[in-house]
gemmi code that builds the backbone of each chain (N, CA, C; Angstrom):
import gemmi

chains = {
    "A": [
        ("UNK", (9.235, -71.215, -68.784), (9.425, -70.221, -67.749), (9.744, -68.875, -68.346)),
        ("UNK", (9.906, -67.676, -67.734), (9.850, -66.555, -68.074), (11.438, -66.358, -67.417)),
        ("UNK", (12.130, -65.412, -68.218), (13.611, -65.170, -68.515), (14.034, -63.890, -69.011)),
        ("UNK", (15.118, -63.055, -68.086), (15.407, -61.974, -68.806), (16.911, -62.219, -68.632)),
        ("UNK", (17.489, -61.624, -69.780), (18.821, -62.083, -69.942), (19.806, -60.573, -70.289)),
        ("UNK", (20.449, -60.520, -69.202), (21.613, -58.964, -69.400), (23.065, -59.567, -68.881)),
        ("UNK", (23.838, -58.515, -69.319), (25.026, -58.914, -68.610), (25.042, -58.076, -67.344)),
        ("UNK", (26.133, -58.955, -66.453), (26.528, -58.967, -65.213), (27.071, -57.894, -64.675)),
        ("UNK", (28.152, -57.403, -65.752), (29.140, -56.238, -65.726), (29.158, -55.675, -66.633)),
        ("UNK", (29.714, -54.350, -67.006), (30.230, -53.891, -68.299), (31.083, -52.508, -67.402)),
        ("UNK", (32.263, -52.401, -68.292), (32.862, -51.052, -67.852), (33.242, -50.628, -69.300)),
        ("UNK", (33.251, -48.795, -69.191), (33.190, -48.191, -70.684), (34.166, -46.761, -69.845)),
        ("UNK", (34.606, -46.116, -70.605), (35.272, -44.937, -70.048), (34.443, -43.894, -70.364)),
        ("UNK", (34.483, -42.796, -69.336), (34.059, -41.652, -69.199), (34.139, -41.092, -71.076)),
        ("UNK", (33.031, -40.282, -71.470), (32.618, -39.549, -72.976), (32.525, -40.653, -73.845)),
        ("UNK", (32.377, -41.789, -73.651), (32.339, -43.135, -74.805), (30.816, -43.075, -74.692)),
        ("UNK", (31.084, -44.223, -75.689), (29.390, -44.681, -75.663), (29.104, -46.274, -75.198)),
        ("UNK", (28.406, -46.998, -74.709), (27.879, -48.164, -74.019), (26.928, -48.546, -74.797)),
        ("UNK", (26.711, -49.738, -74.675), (24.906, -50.207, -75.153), (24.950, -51.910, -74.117)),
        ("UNK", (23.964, -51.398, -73.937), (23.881, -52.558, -72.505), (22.283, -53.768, -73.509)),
        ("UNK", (22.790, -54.642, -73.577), (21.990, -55.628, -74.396), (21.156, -56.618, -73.169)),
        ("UNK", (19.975, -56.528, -74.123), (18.423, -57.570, -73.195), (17.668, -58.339, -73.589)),
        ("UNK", (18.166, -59.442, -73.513), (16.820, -60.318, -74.529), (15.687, -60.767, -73.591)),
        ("UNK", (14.625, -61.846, -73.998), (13.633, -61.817, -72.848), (12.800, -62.957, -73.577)),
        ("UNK", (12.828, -64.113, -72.379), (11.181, -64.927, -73.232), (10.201, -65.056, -71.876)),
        ("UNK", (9.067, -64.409, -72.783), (8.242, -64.315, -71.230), (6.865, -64.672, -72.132)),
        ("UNK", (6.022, -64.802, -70.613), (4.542, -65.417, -71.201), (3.454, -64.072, -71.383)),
        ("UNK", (3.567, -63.614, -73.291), (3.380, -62.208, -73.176), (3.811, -61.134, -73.540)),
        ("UNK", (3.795, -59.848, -73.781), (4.216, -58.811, -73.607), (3.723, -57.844, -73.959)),
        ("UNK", (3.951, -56.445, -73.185), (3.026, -55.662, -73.173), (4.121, -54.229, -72.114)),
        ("UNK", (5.150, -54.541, -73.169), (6.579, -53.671, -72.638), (7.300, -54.014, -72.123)),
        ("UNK", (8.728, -53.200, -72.184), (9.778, -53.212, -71.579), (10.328, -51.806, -71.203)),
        ("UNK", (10.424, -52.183, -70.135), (11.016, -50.910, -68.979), (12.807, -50.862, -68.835)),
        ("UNK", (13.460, -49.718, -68.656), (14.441, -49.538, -68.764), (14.833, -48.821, -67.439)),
        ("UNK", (15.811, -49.098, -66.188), (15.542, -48.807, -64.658), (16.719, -48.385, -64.630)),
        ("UNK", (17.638, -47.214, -63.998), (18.599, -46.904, -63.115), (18.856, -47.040, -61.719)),
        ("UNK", (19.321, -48.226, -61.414), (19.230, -47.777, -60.077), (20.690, -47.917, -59.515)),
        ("UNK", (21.323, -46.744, -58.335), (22.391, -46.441, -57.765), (22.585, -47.784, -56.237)),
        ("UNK", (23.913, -48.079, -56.534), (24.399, -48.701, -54.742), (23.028, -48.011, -53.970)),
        ("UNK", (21.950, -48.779, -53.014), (21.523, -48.637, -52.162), (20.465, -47.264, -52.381)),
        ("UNK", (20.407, -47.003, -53.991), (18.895, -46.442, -53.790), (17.988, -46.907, -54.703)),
        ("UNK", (16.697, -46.238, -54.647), (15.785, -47.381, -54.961), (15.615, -47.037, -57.387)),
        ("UNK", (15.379, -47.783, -57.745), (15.635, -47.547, -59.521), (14.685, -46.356, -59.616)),
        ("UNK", (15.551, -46.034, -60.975), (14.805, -44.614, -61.173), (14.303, -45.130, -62.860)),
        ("UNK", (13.022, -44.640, -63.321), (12.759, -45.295, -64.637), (13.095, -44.751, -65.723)),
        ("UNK", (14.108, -44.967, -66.891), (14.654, -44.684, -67.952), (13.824, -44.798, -69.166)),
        ("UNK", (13.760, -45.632, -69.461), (12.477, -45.991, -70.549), (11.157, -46.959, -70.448)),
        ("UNK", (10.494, -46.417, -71.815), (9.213, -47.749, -72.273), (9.367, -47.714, -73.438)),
        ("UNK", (9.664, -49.124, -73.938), (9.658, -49.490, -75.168), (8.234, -50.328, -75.446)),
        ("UNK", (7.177, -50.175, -76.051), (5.931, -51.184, -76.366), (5.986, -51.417, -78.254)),
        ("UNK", (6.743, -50.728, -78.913), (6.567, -50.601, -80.366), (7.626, -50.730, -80.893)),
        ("UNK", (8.235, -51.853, -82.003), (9.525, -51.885, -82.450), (10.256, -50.324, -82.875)),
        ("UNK", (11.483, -50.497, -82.279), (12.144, -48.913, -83.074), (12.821, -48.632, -81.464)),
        ("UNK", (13.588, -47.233, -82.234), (14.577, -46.659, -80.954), (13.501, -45.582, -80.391)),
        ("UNK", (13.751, -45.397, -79.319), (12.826, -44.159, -78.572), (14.550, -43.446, -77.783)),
        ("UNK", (14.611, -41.979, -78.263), (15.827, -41.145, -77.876), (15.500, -40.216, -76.916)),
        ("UNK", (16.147, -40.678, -75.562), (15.924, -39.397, -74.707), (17.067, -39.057, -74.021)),
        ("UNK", (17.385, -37.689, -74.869), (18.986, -36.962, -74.100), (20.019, -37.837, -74.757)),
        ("UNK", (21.100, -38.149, -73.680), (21.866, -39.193, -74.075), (21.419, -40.660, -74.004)),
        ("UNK", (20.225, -40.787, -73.147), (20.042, -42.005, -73.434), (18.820, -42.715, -74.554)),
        ("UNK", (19.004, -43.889, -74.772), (17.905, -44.231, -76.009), (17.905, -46.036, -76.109)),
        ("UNK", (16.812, -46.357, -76.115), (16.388, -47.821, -76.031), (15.694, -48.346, -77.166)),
        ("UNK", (16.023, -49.083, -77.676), (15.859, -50.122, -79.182), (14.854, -51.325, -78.461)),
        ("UNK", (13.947, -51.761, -79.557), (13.257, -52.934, -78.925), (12.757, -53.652, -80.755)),
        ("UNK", (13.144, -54.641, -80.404), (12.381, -55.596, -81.341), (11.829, -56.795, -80.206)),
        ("UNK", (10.237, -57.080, -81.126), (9.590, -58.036, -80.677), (10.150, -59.066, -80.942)),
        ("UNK", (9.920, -59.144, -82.309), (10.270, -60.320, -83.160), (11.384, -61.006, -82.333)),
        ("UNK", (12.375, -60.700, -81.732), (13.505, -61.388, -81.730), (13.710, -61.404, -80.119)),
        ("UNK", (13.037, -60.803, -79.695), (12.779, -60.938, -77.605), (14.104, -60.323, -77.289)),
        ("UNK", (14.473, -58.848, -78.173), (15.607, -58.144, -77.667), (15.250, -56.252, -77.947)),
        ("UNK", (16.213, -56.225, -76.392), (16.150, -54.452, -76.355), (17.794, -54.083, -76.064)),
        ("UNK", (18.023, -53.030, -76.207), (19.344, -52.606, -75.565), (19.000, -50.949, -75.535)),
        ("UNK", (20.210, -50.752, -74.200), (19.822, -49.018, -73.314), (21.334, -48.701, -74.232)),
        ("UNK", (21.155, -47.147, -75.149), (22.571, -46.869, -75.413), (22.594, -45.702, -74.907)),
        ("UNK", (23.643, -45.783, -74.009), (24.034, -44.583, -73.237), (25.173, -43.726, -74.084)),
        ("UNK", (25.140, -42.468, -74.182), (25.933, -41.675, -75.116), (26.829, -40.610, -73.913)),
        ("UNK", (28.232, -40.369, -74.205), (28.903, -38.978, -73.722), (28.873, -39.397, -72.224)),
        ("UNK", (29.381, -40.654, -71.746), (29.616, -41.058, -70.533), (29.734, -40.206, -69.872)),
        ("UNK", (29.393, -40.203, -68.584), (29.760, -39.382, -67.412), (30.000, -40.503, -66.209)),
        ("UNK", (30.474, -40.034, -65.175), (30.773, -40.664, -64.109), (29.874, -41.263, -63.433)),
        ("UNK", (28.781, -40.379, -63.397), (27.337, -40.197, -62.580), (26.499, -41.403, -62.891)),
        ("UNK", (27.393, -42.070, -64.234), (26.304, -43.135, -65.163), (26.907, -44.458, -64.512)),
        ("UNK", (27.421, -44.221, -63.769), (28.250, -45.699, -62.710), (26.874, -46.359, -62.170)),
        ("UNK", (26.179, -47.505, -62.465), (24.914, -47.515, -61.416), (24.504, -48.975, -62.289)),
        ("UNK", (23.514, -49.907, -61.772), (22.939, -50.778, -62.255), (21.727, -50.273, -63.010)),
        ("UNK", (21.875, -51.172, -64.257), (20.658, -50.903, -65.636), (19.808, -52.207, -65.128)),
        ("UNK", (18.561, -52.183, -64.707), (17.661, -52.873, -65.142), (16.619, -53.098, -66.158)),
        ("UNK", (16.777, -54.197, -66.836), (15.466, -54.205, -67.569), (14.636, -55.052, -67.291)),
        ("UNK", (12.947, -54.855, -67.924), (11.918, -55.639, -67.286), (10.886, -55.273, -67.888)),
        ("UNK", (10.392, -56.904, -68.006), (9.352, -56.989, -69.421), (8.121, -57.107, -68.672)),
        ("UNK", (7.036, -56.195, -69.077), (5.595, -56.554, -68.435), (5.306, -57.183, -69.439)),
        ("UNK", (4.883, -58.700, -68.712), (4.129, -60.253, -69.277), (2.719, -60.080, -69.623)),
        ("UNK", (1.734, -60.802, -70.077), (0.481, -60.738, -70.715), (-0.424, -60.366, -69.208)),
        ("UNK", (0.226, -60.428, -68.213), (-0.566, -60.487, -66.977), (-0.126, -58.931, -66.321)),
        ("UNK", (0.512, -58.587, -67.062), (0.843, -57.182, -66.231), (1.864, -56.977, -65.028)),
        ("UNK", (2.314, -58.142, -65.121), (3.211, -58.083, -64.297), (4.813, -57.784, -64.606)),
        ("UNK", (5.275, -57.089, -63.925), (6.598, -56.807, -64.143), (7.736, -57.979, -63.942)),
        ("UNK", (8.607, -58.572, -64.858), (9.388, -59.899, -64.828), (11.011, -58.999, -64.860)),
        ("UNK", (11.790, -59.169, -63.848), (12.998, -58.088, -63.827), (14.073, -59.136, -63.986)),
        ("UNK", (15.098, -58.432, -65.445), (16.465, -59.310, -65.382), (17.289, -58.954, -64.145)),
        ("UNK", (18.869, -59.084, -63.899), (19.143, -59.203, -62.756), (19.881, -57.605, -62.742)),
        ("UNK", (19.922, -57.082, -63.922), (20.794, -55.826, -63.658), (21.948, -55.799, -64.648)),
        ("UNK", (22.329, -55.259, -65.340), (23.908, -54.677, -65.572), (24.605, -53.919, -65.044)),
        ("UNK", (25.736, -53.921, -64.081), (26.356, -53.317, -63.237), (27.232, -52.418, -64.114)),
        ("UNK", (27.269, -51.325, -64.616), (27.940, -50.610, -65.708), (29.229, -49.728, -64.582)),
        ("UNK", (30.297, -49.946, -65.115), (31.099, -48.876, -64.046), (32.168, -48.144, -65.359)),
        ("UNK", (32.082, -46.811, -64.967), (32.901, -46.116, -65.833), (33.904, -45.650, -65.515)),
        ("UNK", (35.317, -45.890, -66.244), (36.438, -45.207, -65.907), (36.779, -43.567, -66.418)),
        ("UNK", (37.716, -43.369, -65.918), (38.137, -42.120, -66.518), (39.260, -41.974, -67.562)),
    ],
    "B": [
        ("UNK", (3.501, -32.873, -56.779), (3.634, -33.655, -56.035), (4.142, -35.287, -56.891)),
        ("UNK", (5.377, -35.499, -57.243), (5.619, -37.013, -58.169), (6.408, -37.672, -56.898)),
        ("UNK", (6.148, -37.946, -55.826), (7.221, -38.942, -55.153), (6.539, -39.686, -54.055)),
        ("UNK", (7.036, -40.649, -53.577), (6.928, -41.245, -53.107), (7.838, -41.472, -51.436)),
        ("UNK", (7.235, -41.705, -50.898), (7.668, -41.119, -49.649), (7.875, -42.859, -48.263)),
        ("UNK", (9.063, -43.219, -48.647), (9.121, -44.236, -47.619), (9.782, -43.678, -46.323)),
        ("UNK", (9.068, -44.548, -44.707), (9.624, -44.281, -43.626), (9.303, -45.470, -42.884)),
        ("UNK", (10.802, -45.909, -42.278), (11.949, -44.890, -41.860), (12.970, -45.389, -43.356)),
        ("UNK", (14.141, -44.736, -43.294), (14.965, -44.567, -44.364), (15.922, -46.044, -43.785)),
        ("UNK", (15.992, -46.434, -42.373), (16.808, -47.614, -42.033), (15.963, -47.720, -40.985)),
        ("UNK", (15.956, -48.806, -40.777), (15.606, -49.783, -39.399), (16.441, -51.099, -39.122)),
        ("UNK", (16.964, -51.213, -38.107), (17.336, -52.343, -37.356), (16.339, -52.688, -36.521)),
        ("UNK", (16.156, -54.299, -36.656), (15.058, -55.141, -35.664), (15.872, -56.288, -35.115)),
        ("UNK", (15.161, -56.582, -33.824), (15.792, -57.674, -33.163), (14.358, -58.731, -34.136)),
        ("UNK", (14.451, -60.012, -33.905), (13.778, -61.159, -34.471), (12.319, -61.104, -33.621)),
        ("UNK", (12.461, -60.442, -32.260), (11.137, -60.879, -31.388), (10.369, -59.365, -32.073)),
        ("UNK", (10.985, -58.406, -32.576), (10.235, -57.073, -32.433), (8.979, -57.114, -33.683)),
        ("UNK", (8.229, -56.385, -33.456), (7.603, -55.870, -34.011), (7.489, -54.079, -34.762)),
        ("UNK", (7.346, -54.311, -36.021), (7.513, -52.982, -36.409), (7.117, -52.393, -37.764)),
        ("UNK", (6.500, -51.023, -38.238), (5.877, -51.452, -39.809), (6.782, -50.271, -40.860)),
        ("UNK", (6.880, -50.420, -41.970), (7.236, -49.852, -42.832), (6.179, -48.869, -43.438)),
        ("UNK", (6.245, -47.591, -43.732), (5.537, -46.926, -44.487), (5.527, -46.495, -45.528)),
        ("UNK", (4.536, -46.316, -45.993), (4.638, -45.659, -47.515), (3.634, -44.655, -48.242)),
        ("UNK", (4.008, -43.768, -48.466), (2.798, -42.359, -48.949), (2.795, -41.841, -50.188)),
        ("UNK", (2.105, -41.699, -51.062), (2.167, -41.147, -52.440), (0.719, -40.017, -52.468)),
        ("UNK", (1.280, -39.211, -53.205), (-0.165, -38.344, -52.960), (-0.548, -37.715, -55.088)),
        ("UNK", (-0.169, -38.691, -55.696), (-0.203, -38.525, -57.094), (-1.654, -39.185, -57.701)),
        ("UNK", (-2.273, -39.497, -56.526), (-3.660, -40.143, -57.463), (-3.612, -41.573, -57.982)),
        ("UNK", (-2.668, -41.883, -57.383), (-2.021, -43.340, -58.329), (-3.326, -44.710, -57.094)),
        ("UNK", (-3.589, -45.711, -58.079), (-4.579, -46.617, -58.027), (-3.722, -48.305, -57.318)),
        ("UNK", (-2.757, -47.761, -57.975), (-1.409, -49.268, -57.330), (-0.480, -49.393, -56.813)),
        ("UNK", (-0.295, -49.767, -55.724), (0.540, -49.802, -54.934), (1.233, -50.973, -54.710)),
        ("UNK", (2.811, -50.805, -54.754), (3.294, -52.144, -54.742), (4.476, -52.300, -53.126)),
        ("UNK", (4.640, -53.643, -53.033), (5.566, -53.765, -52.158), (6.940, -54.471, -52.868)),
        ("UNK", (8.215, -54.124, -52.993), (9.226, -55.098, -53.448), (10.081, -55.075, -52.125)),
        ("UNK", (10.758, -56.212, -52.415), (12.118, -56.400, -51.420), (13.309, -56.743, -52.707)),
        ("UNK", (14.070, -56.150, -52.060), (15.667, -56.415, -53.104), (16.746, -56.732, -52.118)),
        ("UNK", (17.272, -57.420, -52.361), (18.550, -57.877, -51.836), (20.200, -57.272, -52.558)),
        ("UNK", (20.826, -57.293, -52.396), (22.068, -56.632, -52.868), (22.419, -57.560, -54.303)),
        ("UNK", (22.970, -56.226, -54.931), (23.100, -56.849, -56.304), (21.547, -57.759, -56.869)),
        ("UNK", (20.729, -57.953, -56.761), (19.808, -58.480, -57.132), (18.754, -57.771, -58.047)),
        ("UNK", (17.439, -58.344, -58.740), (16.444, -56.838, -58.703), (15.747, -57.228, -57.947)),
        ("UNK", (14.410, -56.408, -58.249), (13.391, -55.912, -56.816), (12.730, -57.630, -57.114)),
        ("UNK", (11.917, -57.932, -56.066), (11.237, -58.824, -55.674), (9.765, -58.799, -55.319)),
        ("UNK", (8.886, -59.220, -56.482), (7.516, -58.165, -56.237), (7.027, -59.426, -55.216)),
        ("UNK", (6.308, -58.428, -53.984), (5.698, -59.111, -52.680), (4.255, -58.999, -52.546)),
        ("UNK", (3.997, -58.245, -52.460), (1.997, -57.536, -52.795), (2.248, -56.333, -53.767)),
        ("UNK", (0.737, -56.410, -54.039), (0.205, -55.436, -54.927), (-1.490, -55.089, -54.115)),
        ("UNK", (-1.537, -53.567, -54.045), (-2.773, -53.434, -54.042), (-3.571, -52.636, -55.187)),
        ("UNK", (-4.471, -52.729, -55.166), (-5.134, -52.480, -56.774), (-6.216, -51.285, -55.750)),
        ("UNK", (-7.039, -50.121, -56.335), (-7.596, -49.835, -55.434), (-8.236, -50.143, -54.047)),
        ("UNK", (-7.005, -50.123, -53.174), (-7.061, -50.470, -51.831), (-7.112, -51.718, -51.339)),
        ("UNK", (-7.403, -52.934, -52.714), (-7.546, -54.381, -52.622), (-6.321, -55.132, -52.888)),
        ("UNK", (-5.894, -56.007, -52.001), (-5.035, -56.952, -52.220), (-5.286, -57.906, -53.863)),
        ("UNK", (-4.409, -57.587, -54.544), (-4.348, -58.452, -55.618), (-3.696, -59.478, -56.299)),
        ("UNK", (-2.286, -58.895, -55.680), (-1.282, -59.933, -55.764), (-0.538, -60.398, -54.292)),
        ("UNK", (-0.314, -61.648, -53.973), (0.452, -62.034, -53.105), (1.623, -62.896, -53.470)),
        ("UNK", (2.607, -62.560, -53.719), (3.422, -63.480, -54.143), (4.070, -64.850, -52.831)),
        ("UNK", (3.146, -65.010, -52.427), (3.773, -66.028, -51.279), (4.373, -65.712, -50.697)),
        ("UNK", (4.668, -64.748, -50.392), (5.345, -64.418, -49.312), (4.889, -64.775, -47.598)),
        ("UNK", (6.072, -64.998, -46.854), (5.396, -65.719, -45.533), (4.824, -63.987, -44.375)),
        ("UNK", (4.232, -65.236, -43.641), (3.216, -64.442, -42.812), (3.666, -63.589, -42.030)),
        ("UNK", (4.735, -63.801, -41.309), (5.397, -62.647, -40.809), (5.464, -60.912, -41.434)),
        ("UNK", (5.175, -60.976, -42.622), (5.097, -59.822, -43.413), (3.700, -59.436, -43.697)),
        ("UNK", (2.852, -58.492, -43.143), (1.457, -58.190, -43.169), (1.449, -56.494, -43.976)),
        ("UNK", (0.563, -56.873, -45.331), (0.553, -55.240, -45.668), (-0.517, -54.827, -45.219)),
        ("UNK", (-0.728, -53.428, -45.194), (-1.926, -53.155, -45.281), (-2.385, -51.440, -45.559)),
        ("UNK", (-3.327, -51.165, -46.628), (-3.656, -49.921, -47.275), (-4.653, -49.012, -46.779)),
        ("UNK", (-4.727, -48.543, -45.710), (-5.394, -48.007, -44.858), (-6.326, -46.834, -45.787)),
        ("UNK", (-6.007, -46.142, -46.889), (-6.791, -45.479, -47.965), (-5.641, -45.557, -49.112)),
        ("UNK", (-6.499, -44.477, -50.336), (-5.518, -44.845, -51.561), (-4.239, -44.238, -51.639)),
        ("UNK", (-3.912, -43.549, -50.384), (-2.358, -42.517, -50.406), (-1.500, -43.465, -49.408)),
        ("UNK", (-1.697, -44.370, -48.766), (-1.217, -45.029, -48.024), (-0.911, -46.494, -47.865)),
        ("UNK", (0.616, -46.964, -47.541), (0.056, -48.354, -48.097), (1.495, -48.582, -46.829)),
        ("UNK", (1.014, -49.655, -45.703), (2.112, -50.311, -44.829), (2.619, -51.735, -45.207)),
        ("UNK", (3.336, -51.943, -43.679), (4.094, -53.541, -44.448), (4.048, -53.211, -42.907)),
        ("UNK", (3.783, -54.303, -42.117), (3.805, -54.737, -40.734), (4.921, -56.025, -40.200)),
        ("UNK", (5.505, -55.532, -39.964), (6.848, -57.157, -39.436), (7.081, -57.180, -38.704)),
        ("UNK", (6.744, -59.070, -38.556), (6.780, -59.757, -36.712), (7.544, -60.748, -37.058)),
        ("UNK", (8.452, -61.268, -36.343), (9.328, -62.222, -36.236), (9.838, -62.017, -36.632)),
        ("UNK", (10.606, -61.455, -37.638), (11.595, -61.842, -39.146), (12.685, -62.622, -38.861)),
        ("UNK", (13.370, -62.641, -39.376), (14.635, -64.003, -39.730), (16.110, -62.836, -40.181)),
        ("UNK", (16.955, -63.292, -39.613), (18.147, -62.141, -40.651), (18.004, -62.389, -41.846)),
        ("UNK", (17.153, -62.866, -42.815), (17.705, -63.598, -43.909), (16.414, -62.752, -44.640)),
        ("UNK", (15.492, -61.820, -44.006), (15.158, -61.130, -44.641), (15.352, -59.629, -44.960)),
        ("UNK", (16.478, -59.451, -44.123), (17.586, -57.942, -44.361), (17.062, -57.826, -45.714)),
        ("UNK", (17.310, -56.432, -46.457), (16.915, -56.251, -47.573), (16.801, -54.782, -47.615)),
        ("UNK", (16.597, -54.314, -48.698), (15.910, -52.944, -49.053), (14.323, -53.360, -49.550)),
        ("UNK", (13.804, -52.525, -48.712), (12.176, -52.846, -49.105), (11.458, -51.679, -49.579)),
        ("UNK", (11.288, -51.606, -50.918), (10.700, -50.706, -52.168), (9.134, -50.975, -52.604)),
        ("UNK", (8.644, -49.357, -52.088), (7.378, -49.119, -52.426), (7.387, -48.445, -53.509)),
        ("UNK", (5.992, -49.288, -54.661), (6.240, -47.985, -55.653), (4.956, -48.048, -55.832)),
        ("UNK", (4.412, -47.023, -56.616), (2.973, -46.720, -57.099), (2.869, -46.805, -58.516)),
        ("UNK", (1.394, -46.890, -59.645), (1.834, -46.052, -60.542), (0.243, -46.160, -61.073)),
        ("UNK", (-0.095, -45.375, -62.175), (-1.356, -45.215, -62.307), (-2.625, -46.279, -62.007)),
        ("UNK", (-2.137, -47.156, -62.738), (-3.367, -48.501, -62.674), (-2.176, -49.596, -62.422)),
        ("UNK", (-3.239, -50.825, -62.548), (-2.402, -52.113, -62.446), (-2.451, -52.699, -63.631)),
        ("UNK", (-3.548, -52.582, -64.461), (-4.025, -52.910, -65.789), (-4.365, -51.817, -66.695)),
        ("UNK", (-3.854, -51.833, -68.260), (-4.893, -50.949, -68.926), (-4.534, -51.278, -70.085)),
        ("UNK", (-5.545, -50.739, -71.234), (-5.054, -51.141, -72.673), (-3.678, -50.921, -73.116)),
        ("UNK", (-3.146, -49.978, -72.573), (-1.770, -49.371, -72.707), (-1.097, -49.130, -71.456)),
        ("UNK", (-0.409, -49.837, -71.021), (0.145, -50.203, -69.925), (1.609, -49.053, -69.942)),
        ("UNK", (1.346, -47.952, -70.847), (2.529, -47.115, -70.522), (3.083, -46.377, -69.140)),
        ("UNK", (2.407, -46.821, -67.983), (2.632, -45.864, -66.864), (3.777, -46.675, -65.929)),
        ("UNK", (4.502, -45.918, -66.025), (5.953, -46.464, -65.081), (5.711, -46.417, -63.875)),
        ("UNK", (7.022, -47.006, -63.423), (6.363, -47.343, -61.773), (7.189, -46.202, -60.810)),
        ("UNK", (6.718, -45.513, -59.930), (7.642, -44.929, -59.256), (7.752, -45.344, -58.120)),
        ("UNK", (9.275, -45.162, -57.783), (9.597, -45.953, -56.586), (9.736, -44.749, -55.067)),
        ("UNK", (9.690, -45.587, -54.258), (10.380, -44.646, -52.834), (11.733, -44.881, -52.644)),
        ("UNK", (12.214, -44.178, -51.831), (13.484, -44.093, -51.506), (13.871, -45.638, -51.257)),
        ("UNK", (12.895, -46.518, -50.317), (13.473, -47.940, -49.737), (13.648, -47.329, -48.013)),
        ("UNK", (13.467, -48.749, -48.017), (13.908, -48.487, -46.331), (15.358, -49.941, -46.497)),
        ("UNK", (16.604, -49.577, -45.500), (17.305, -50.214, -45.480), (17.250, -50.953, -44.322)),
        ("UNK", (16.601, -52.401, -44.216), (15.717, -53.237, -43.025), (17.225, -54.161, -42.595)),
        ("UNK", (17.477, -54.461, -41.374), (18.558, -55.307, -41.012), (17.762, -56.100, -39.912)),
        ("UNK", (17.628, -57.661, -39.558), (17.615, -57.638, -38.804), (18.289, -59.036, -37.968)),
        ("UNK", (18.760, -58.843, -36.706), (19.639, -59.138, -35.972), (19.425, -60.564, -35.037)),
    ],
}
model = gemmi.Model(1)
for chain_id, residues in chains.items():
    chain = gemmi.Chain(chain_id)
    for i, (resn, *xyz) in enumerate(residues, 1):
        res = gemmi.Residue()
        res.name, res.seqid = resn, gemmi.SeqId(i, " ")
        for name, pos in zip(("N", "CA", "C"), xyz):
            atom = gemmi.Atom()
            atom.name, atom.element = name, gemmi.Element(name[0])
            atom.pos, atom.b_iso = gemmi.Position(*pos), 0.0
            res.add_atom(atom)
        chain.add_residue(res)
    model.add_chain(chain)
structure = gemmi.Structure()
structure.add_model(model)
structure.setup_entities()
């Protein structure tokens, strides 16, 4: 079966840094997507990882190895605003999008 | 023009009503998707249309009818429903459905927040 694996929760304080970890066995692959999405609105898209290595955008930046069916989102210089569920989600050999369940990240002050 | 445009933003339905969800993108985009998400959950892919063609159905039951009237437009028609399909229901688009390089992200709509009673 096809499987994406994140954690449930994580809390980090406001100006720290986070790294929200993703492993994945799916039938396939052909990327991994990196999603923001807020309480009750719809995800907003953070990254694409298709090629081992980090890809850096702003404060945020996403790592992917094949080899090992793992990615992680590192969020840098916390802000408040970064309170929100991380999804990740691996497009399978079929093109289809396979979504873990979320990391609920909440930041203190 | 990058967005995606769902209406209405909430709906409440009684179980006998009838009523459809909309969805508009005007980016040129070839795929159109339907998800449902439930709280705390992720999205739940339901159809896919591929230029204007149904391609994916994920089993979803019959009470839920899409349909893509041209390539900027794409509905969701609901009769009967059940409370148990409350949900946020997320349209997104994005270039193709397939390609050698599958780099094109998906963009989403706002959601409609569906309750029904």
């Amino acid at each position: 079966g096809q499987n994406i694996d994140q954690p449930t929760e994580m809390t980090a304080t406001e100006g720290a840094i986070v790294q929200i970890n993703c492993t994945y066995q799916t039938s396939g692959f052909n990327g991994l997507f990196w999603y923001q999405q807020h309480a009750g609105e719809a995800p907003t898209f953070l990254s694409y990882n298709v090629l081992d290595g980090l890809e850096e955008k702003g404060r945020f930046s996403s790592f992917l190895s094949r080899s090992k069916g793992y990615s992680y989102l590192l969020l840098k210089e916390l802000q408040m605003k970064d309170s929100a569920s991380y999804l990740c989600a691996v497009m399978d050999s079929n093109y289809q999008l396979i979504w873990g369940a979320g990391t609920k990240l909440i930041i203190k002050p | 023009d990058t967005e995606v445009t769902q209406t209405p933003k909430h709906l409440v339905m009684g179980m006998t009503n009838k009523k459809s969800l909309k969805c508009e993108q005007h980016m040129g985009h070839r795929a159109m998707y339907w998800y449902k998400q439930k709280a705390k959950k992720p999205p739940e892919l339901m159809f896919v249309y591929s230029y204007e063609k149904l391609s994916i159905n994920e089993s979803v039951p019959s009470r839920f009818s899409p349909e893509c009237p041209n390539s900027s437009l794409l509905n969701l028609h609901l009769h009967a429903l059940q409370p148990e399909d409350s949900a946020l229901y997320l349209c997104a688009s994005s270039q193709e459905i397939q390609g050698p390089i599958p780099t094109e992200k998906l963009f989403f709509g706002s959601g409609t927040q569906l309750s029904v009673l």
